[in-house]
C-alpha positions as a printed Julia matrix, in Angstrom:
379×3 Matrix{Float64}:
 111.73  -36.54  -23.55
 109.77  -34.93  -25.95
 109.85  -31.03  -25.86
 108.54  -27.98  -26.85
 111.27  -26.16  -29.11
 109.41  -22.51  -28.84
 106.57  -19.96  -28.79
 105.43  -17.28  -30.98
 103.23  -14.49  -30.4
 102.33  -11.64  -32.68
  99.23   -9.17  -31.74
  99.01  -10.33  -28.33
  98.73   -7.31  -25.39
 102.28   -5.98  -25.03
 103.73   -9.31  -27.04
 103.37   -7.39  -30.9
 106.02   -9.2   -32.2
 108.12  -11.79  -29.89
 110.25  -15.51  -30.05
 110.76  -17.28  -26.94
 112.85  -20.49  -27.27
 111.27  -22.78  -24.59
 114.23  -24.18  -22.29
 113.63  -27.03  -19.83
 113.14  -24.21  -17.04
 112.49  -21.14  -18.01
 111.73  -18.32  -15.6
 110.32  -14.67  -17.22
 111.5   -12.09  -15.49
 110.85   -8.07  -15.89
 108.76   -4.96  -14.64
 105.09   -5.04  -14.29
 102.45   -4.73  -17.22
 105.45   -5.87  -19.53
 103.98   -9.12  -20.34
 105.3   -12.05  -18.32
 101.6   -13.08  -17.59
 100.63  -12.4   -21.06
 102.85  -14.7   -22.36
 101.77  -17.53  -19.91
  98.22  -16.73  -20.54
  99.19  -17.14  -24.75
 100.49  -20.59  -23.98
  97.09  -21.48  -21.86
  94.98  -20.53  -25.06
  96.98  -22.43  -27.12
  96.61  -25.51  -24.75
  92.79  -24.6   -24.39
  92.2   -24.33  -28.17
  93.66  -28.24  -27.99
  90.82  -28.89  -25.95
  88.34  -27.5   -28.03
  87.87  -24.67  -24.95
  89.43  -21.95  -27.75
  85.79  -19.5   -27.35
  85.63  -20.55  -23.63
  89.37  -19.18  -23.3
  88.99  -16.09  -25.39
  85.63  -15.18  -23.3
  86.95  -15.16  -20.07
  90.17  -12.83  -21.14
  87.67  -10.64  -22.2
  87.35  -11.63  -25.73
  89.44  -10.98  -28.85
  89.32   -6.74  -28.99
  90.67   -7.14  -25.57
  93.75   -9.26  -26.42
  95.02   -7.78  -29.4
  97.41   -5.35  -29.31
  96.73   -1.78  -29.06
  97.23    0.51  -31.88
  99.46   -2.48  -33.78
  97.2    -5.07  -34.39
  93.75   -6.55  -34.99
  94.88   -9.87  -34.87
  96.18  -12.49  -32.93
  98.82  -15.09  -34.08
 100.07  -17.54  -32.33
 102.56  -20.56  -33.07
 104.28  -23.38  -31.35
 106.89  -26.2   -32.31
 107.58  -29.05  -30.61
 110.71  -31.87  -31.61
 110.03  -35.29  -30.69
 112.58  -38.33  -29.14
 112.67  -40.97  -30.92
 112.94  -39.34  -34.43
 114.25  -35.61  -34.41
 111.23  -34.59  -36.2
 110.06  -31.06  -35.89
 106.07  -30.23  -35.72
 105.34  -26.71  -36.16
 101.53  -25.42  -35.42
 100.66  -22.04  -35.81
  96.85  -20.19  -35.6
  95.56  -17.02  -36.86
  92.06  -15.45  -35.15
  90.89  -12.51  -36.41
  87.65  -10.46  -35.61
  84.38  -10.94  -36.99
  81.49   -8.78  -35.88
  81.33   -9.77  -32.02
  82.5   -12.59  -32.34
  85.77  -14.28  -34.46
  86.74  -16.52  -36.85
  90.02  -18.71  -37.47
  91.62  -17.29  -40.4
  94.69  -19.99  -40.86
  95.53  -22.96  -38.62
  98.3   -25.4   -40.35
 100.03  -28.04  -38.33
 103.26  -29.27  -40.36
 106.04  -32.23  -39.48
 109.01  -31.23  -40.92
 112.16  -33.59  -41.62
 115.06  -32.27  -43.13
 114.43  -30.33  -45.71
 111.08  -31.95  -46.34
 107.64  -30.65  -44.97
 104.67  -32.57  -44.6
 101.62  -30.88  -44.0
  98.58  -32.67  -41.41
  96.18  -29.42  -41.39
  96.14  -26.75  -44.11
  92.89  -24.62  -43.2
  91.64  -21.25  -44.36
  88.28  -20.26  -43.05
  85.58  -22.33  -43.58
  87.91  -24.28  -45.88
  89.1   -26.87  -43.71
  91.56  -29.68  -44.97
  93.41  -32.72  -42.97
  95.75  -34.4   -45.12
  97.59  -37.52  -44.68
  99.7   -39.6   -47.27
  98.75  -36.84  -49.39
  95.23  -37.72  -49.28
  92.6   -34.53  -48.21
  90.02  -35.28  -45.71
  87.44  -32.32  -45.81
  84.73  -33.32  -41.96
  81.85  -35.21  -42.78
  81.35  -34.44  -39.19
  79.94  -31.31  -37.33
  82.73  -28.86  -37.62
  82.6   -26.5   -34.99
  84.04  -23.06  -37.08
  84.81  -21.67  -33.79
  87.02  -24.21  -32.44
  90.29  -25.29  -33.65
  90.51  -27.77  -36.5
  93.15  -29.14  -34.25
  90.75  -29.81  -31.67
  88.26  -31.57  -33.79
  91.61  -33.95  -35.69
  90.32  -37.36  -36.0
  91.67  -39.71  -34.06
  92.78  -41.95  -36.39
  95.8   -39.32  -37.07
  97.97  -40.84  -34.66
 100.8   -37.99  -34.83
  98.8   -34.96  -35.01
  96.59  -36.3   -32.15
  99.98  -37.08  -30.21
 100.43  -33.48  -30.92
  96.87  -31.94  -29.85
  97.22  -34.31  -26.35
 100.63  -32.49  -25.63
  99.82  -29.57  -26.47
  96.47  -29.58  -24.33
  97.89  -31.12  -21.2
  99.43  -27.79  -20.71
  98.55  -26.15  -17.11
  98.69  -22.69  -16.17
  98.47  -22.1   -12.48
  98.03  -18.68  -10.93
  98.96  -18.02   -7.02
  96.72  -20.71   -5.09
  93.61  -19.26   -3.12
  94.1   -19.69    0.43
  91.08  -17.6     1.74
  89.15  -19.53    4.85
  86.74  -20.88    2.6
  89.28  -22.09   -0.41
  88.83  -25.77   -1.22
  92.44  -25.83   -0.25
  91.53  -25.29    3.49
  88.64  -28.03    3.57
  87.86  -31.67    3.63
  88.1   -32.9     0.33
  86.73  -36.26   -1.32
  88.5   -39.27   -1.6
  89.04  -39.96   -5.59
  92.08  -40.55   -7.53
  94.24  -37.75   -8.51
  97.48  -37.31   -9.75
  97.8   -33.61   -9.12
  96.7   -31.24   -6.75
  94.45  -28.99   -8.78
  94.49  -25.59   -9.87
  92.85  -24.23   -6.86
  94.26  -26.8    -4.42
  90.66  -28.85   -4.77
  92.59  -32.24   -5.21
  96.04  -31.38   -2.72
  94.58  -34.24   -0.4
  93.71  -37.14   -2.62
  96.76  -36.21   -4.37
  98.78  -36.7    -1.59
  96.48  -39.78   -0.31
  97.25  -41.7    -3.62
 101.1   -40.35   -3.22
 101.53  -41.66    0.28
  99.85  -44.95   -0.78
 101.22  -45.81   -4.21
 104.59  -43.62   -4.8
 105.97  -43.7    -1.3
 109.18  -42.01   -2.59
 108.1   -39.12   -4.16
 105.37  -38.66   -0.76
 108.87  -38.6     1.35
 110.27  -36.1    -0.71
 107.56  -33.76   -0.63
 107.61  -34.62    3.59
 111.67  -34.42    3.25
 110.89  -30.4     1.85
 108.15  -29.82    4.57
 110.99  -31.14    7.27
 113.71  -29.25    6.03
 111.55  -26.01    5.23
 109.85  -26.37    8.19
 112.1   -27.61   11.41
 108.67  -28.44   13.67
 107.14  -30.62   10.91
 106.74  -34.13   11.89
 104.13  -35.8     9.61
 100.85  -35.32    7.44
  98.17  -37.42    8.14
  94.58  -38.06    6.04
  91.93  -38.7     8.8
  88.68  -39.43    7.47
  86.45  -37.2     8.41
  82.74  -38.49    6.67
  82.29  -41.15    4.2
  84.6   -41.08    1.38
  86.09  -37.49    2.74
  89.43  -37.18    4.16
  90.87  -34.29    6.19
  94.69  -32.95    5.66
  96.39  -32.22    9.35
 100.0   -31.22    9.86
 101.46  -32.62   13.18
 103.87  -30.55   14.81
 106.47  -31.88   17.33
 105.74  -28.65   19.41
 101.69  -29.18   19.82
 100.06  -32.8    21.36
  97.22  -31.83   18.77
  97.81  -31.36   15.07
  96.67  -28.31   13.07
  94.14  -28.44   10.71
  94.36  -27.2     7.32
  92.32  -24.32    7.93
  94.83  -23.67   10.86
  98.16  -23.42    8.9
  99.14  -20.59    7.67
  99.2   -18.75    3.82
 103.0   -19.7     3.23
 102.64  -23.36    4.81
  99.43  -24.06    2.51
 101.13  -22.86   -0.86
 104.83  -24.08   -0.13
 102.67  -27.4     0.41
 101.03  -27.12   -2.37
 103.41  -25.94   -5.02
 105.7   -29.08   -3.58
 103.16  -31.65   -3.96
 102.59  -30.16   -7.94
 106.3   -30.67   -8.6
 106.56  -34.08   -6.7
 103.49  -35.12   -8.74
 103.75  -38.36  -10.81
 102.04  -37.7   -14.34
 102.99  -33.63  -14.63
 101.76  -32.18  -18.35
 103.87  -31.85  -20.73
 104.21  -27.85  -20.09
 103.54  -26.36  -16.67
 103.21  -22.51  -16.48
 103.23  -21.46  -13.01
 102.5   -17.48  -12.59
 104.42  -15.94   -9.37
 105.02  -18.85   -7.19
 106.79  -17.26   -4.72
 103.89  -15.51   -3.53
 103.6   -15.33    0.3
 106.8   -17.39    0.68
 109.84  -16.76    3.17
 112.72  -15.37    0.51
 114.73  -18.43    2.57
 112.36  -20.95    0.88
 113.01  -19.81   -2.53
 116.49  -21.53   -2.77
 114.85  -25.33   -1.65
 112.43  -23.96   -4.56
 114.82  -23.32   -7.2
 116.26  -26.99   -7.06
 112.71  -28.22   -7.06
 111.9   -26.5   -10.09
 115.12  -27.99  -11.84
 114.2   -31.46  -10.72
 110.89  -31.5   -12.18
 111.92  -29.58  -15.15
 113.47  -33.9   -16.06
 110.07  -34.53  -16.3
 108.28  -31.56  -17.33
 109.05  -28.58  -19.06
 108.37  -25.75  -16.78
 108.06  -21.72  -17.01
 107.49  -19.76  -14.26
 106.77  -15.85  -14.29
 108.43  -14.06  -11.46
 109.06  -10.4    -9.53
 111.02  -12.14   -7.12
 114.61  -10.86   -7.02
 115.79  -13.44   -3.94
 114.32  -16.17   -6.21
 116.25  -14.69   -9.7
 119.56  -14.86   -6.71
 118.75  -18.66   -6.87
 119.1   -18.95  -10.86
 121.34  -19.78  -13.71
 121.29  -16.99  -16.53
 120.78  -19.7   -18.59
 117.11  -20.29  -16.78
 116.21  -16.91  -16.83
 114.75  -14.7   -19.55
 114.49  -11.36  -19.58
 111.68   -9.34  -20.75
 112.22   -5.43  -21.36
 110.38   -2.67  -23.07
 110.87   -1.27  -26.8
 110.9     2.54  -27.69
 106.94    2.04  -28.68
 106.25    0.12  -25.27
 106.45   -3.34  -26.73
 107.95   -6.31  -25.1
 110.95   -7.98  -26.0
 112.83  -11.21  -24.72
 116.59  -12.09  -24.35
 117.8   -14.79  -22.7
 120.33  -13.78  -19.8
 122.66  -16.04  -21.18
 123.06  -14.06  -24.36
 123.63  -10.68  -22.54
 127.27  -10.46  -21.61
 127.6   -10.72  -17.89
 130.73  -12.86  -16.89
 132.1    -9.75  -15.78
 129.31   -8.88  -13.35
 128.75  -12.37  -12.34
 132.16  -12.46  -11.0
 131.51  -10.04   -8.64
 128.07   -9.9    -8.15
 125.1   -12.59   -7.47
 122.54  -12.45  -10.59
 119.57  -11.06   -8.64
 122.58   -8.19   -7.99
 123.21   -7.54  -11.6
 119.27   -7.79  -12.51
 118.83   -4.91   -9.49
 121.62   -2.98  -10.9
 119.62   -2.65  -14.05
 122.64   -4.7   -16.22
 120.3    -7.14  -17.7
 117.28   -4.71  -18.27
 113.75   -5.68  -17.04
 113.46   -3.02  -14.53
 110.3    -0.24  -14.47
């Protein structure tokens, strides 16, 4: 499988200066306002700016001044690497923004495969000086360059590894704690069409698990197999239609003759459901960043969770942003990294794995020795 290596971030909120290598599960753990979220939300703009969404993305963080750093920077860098299968090669992407006027403008963007010793750069751009090279030929667009989208974005197609690398890189998904108010598409009819995941807000849960049930019976039985051992009562979901080309999600119960509605089950039944069906999905991006998924969950759910997250983690690589101590009880230290606070009130990362804790961990659980205040990232 082809993975993400890791993540830089310089001039970023809280992240001034940070490395995070990118593990098959990796779960951020620390105090509030340190940066967990931050360093999701880096990722999403890096998968947005593969999109072409890079303004759209900066806009609704509140725009560049917003971002950067306080008092340490005016700029925002950001980098990524990725190693593919079949060949070992390394492709290393990195992006500078800086301010102009109101608005911004991309100072550097290179994306370069390295093998060996030997470097071979796809995009070299400086400005308004944008260059895509291949077999050392330069390519300057003949097209409409957008100048405040990535050159990235706009790589022609015809540049069959550096577009393998902009479609990874942009399948990326952040997803925040699913809205379950009463009127949440989550908690209503929903139309039939196909879907492979459940949507950010929950607006595809029941096609998703339509096409599931109908086409990838196993994976619809595991997600059931969760519900039934999560949930002792649980007997079956079922898609009634409810108007043409809308179906209905109801959850029969071995306790009731009638079945409850979606808008019937409860906040912790409707995002355990939810966050199930996302792992059990069938075509998950390449990078999934969930932010706090244990909220409104029983602590005794987070265990089922943890093994769900290292399942999917084969087929996706996933990190997750967490305050949940029972789920951190549920954890490897090498899954978990820890983010603490410099002198100057800047984040840092270490992985739990490089903190020396055998001695603790023979006595104590991990969530013990986090609470203790042994592997930092307390308030």
């Amino acid at each position: 499988m082809t993975r993400f290596q890791e993540i830089t971030i310089r001039g970023f909120r809280r992240l001034a200066d940070v490395q995070l290598e990118l593990r098959p599960l990796t779960v951020l753990i620390g105090a509030n306002g340190i940066g967990k979220t931050s360093l999701l939300d880096a990722f999403s703009i890096l998968a947005r700016s593969a999109q072409a969404s890079l303004n759209a993305a900066l806009s609704e963080l509140g725009g560049l001044s917003a971002l950067t750093t306080y008092d340490h920077a005016e700029e925002l860098a950001l980098g990524v690497s990725i190693e593919t299968e079949k060949d070992t090669q390394t492709h290393r992407y990195s992006l500078l923004i800086k301010p102009q006027g109101p608005s911004y403008i991309i100072a550097q963007e290179a994306l370069r495969q390295a093998h060996g010793p030997i470097a071979f750069d796809s995009i070299d751009s400086h400005g308004g000086d944008i260059r895509y090279i291949e077999h050392d030929q330069v390519i300057r667009p003949t097209w409409d360059h957008n100048p405040l989208e990535t050159s990235l974005a706009q790589v022609p197609k015809v540049f069959l590894w550096p577009e393998d690398f902009r479609r990874r890189l942009a399948s990326s998904t952040l997803y925040h704690a699913l809205d379950v108010g009463d009127r949440s598409p989550v908690r209503l009819p929903q139309p039939m069409r196909p879907a492979s995941l459940p949507g950010k807000n929950g607006e595809d849960l029941i096609p998703c698990l339509y096409y599931l049930r109908e086409a990838d019976r196993d994976r619809f039985e595991a997600i059931e197999d969760s519900l039934h051992a999560v949930f002792p009562d649980f007997e079956r979901l079922d898609f009634p239609p409810v108007a043409a080309g809308t179906l209905a999600l109801v959850w029969r119960d071995k306790r009731f003759s009638k079945p409850l509605n979606a808008n019937q089950l409860s906040e912790g039944m409707l995002r355990f459901l939810w966050i199930v069906t996302l792992l059990q999905s069938s075509q998950l991006p390449t990078v999934t960043l969930i932010d706090e998924p244990e909220v409104s969950l029983h602590p005794e759910l987070l265990n089922l969770l943890s093994d769900l997250f290292r399942e999917a983690s084969r087929r996706t690589q996933l990190v997750i942003a967490t305050h949940s101590d029972r789920l951190v009880r549920f954890l490897k230290p090498e899954e978990v990294a820890v983010l603490d606070a410099t002198d100057d009130g800047m984040a840092k990362l270490t992985w739990a794995d490089k903190l020396d804790l055998d001695e603790w961990l023979a006595e104590y659980s991990l969530d013990e020795v986090w609470r203790r205040g042994r592997m930092g990232g307390r308030a």
